[in-house]
C-alpha positions as a Markdown table, in Angstrom:
| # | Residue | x | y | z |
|---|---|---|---|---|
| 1 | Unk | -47.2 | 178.1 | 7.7 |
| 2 | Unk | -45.4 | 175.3 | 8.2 |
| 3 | Unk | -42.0 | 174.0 | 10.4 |
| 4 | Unk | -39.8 | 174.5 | 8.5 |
| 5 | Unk | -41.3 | 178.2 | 7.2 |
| 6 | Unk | -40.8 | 179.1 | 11.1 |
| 7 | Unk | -37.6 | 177.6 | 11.4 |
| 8 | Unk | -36.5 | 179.3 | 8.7 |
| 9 | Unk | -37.6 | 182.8 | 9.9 |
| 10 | Unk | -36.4 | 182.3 | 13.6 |
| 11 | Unk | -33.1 | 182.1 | 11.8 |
| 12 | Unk | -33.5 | 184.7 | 10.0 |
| 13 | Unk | -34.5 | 186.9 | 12.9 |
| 14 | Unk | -31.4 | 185.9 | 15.3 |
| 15 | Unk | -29.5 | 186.7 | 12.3 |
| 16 | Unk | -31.0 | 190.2 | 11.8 |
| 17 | Unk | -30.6 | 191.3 | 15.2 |
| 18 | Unk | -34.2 | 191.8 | 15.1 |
| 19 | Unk | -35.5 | 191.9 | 18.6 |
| 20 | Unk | -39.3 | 191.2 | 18.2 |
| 21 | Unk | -41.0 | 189.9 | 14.5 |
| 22 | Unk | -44.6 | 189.2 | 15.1 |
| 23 | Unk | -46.3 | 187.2 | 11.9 |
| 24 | Unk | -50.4 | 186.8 | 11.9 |
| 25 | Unk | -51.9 | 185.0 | 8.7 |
| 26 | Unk | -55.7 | 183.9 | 9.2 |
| 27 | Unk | -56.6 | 181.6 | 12.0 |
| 28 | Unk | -52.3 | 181.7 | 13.0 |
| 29 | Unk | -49.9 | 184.0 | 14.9 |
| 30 | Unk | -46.5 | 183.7 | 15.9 |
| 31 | Unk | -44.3 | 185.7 | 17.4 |
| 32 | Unk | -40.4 | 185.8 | 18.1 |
| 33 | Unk | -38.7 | 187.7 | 20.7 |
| 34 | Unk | -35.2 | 188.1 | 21.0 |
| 35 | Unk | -33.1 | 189.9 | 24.1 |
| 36 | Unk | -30.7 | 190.7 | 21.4 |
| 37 | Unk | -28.0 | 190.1 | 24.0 |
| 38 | Unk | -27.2 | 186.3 | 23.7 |
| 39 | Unk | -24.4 | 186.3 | 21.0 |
| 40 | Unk | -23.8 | 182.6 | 19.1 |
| 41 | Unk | -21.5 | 183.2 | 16.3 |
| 42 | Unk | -22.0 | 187.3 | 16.5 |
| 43 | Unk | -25.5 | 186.6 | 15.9 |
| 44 | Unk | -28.9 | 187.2 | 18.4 |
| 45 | Unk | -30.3 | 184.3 | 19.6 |
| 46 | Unk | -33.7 | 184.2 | 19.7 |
| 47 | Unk | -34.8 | 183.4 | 23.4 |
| 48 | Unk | -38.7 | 183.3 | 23.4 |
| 49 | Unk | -40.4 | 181.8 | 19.8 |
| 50 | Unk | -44.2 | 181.1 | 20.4 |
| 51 | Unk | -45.7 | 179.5 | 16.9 |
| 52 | Unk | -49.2 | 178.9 | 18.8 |
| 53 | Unk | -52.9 | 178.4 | 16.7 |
| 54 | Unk | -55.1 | 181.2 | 17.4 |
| 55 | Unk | -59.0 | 180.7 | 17.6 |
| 56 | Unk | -60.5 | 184.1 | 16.2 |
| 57 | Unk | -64.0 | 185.3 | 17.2 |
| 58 | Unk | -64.8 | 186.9 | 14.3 |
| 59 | Unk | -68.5 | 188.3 | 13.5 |
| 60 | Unk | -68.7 | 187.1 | 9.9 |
| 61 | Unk | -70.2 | 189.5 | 7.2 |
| 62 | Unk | -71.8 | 187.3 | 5.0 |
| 63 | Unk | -73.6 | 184.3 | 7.1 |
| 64 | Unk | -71.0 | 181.2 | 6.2 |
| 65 | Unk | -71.9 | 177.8 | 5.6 |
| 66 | Unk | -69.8 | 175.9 | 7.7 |
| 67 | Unk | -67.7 | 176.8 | 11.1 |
| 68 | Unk | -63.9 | 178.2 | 10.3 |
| 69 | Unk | -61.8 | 176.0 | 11.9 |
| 70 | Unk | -58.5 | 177.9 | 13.0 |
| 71 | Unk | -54.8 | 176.3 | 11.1 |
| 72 | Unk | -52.8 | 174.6 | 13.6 |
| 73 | Unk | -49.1 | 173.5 | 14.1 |
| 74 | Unk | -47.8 | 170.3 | 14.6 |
| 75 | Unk | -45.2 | 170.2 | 17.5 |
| 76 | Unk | -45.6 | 166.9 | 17.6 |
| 77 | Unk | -42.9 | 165.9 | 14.8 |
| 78 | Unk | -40.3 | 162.7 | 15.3 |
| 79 | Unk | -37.2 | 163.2 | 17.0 |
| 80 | Unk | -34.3 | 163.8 | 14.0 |
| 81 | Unk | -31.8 | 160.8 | 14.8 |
| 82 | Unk | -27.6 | 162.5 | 13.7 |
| 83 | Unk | -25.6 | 160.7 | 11.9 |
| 84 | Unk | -23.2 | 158.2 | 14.4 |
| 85 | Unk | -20.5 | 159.5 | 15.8 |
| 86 | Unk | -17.3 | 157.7 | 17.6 |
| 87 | Unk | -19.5 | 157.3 | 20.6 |
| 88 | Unk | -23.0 | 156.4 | 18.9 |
| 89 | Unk | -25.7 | 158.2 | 17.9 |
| 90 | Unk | -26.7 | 161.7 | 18.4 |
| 91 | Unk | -30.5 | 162.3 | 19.4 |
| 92 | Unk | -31.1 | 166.2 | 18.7 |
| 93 | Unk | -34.1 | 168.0 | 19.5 |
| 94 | Unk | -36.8 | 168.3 | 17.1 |
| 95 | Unk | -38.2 | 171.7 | 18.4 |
| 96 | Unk | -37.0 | 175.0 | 20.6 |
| 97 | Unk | -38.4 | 174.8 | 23.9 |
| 98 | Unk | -36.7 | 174.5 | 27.2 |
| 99 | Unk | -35.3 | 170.9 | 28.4 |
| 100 | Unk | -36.6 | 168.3 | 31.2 |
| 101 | Unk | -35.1 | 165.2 | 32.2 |
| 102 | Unk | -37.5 | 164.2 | 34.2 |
| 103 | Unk | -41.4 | 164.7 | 34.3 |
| 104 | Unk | -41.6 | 167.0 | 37.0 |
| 105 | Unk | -39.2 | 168.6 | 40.0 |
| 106 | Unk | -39.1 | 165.6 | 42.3 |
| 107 | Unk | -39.4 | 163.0 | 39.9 |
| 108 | Unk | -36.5 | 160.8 | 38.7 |
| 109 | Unk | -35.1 | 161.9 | 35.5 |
| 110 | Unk | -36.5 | 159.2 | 32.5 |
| 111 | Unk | -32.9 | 158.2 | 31.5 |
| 112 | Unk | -29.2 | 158.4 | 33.5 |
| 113 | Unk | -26.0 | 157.9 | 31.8 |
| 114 | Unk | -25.4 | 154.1 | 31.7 |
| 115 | Unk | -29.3 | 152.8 | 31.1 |
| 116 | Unk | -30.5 | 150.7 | 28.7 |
| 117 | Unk | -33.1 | 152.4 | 26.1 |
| 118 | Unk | -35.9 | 150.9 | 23.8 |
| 119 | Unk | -36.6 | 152.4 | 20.8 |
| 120 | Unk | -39.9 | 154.5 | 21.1 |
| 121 | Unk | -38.8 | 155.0 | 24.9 |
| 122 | Unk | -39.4 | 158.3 | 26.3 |
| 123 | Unk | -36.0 | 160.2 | 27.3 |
| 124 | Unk | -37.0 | 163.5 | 28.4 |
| 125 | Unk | -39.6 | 166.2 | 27.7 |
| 126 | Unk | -39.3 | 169.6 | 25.7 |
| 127 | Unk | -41.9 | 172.3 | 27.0 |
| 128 | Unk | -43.0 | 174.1 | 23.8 |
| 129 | Unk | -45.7 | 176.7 | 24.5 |
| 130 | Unk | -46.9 | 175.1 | 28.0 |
| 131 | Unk | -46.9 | 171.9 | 25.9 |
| 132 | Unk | -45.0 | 169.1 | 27.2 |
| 133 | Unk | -43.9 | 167.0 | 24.2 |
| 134 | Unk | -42.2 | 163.4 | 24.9 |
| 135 | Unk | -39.0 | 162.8 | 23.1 |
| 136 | Unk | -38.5 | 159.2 | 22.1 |
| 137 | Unk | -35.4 | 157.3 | 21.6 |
| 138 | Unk | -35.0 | 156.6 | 17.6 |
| 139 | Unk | -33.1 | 153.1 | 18.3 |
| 140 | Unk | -32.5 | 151.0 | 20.8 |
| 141 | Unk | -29.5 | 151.6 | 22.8 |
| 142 | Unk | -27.1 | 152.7 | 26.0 |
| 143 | Unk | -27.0 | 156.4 | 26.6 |
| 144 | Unk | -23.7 | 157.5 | 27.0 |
| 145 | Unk | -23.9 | 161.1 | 27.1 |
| 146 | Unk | -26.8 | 163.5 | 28.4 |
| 147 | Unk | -25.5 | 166.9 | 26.3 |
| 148 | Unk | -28.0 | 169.5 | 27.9 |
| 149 | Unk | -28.3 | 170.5 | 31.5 |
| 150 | Unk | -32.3 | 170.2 | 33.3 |
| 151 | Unk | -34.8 | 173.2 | 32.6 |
| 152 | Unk | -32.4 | 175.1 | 29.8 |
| 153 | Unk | -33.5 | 176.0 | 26.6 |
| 154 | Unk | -32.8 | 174.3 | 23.6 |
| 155 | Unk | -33.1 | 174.9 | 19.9 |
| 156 | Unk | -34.2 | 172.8 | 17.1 |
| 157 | Unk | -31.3 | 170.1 | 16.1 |
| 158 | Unk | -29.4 | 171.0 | 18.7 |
| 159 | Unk | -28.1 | 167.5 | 20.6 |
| 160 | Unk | -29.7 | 166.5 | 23.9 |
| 161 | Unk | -28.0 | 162.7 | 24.2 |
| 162 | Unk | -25.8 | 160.4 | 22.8 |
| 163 | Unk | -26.7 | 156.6 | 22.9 |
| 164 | Unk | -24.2 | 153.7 | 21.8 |
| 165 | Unk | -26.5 | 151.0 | 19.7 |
| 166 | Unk | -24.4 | 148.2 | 20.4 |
């Protein structure tokens, strides 16, 4: 299964009003859980999504050949770079996960409004499944706007920052 399988059914399942969709294909599982109290649009949001590889012991009735080696998900896809807008470019998030602007509680956040980014610089984290995964700045630029508040949850495309290029 891949990304944009899942995206497609977390979609699906805020738009349901399904509360809980749990999917297991060999060597994967995920499961989506939804309060089913969040409205956006009249729709359930989805709160907790957990696509995660799952390593099966499984007693084999024929002897096998070679080792089975569980299906995995890359969470570790490019950050999707918006179209400009009057301000500069949008940076969105390329997963669901919650939001960190810094790489831990008493740390200083990686980027304030006003600094100076590289491309390839890390701007904050998303925590996807207890995995912290660095979000890179797609160009080189002044961030102008930081969109999303410390530890919230985010979804996929949804905008964390906004950096001018010039």
């Amino acid at each position: 299964m891949d990304i944009k399988e899942i995206q497609d059914l977390i979609r699906f399942v805020a738009k349901s009003g399904v509360t809980e969709v749990e999917l297991e294909k060999e060597g994967f599982k995920l499961v989506i859980k939804s309060s089913g109290t969040v409205q956006n649009g009249g729709h359930a949001t989805p709160t907790v999504v957990m696509p995660a590889p799952v390593a099966y012991a499984t007693a084999p009735v024929a002897p096998m050949p070679a080792p089975v080696v569980p299906a995995t998900v890359n969470t570790t896809a490019p950050p999707v770079q918006a179209p400009a807008t009057a301000s500069g470019a949008v940076l969105k998030s390329p997963m669901i996960g919650t939001f960190y602007r810094s790489s831990g509680p008493d740390k200083e956040p990686f980027v304030k409004v006003g600094d100076r980014v590289e491309k390839g610089q890390v701007i904050c984290i998303v925590e996807a499944m207890k995995l912290f995964n660095e979000i890179e700045a797609e160009q080189s630029g002044t961030i102008t706007k930081v969109l999303v508040e410390n530890s919230t949850p985010v979804e996929y495309d949804q905008p964390l920052f906004e950096i001018d290029p010039s």
